[in-house]
C-alpha positions in Angstrom: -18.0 3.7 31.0 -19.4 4.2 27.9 -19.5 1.4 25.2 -18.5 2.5 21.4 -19.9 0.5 18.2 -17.3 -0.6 15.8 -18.6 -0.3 12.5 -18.5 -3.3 10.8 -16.7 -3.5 7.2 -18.5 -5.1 4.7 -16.4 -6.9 2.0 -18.1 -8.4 -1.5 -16.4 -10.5 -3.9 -15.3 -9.4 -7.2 -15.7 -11.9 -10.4 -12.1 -13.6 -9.5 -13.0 -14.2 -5.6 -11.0 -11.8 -4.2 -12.9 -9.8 -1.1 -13.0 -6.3 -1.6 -13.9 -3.4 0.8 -17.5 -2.2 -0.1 -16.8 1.2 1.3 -16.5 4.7 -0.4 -12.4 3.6 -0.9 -13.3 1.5 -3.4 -16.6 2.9 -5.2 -16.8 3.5 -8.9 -18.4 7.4 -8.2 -15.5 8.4 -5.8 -13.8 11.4 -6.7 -11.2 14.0 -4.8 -11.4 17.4 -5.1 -8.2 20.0 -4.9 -8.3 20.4 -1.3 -8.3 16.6 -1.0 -11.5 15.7 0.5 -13.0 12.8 -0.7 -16.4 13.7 -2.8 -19.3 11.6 -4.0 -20.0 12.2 -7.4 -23.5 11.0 -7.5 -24.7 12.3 -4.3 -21.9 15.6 -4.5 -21.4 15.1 -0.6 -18.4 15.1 1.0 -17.8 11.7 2.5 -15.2 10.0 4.7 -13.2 7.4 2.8 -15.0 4.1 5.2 -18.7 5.8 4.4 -21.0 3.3 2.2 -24.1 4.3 0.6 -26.9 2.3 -1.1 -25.2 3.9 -4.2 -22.3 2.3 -4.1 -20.7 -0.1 -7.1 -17.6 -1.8 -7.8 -15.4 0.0 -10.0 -13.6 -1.6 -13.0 -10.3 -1.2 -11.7 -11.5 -3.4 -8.3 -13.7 -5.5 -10.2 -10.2 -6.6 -12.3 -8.6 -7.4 -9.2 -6.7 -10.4 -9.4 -6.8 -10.8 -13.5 -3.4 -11.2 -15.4 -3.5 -8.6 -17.8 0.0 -7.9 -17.7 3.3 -9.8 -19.8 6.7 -9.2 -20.0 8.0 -7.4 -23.0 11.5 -7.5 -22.8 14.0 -9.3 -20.7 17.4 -7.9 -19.8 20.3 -9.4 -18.2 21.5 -6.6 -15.6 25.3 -7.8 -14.6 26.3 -5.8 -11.9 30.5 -5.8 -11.3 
């Protein structure tokens, strides 16, 4: 029997306290080329999307996580018959 490693996720918390996945899902250089594979942009290697590098930083979009920047416009009454 041969005993298998589970990788360990790490999480960090953005500036609102929400945990986020510090993995190459969630990095500000991540970038996917035609065929689909998942590329590093500073390093230019392809990478699997769980791979972490000491590279790795939050991107804005993650970082914004859990901040209301949305509002309703317009409200309409929908009557359905």
């Amino acid at each position: 029997m041969t005993e298998t490693k589970k990788k360990r996720m790490v999480r960090v918390m953005n500036r609102h306290h929400i945990r986020v996945k510090k993995c190459c899902a969630s990095c500000l250089f991540k970038d996917i080329d035609v065929d689909g594979n998942r590329i590093c942009t500073k390093t230019q290697l392809i990478v699997e999307a769980n791979f972490r590098c000491p590279l790795w930083q939050m991107s804005e979009g993650v970082m914004n996580a859990g901040m209301a920047h949305g509002s309703v416009r317009k409200l309409t009454d929908v009557i359905i018959k």
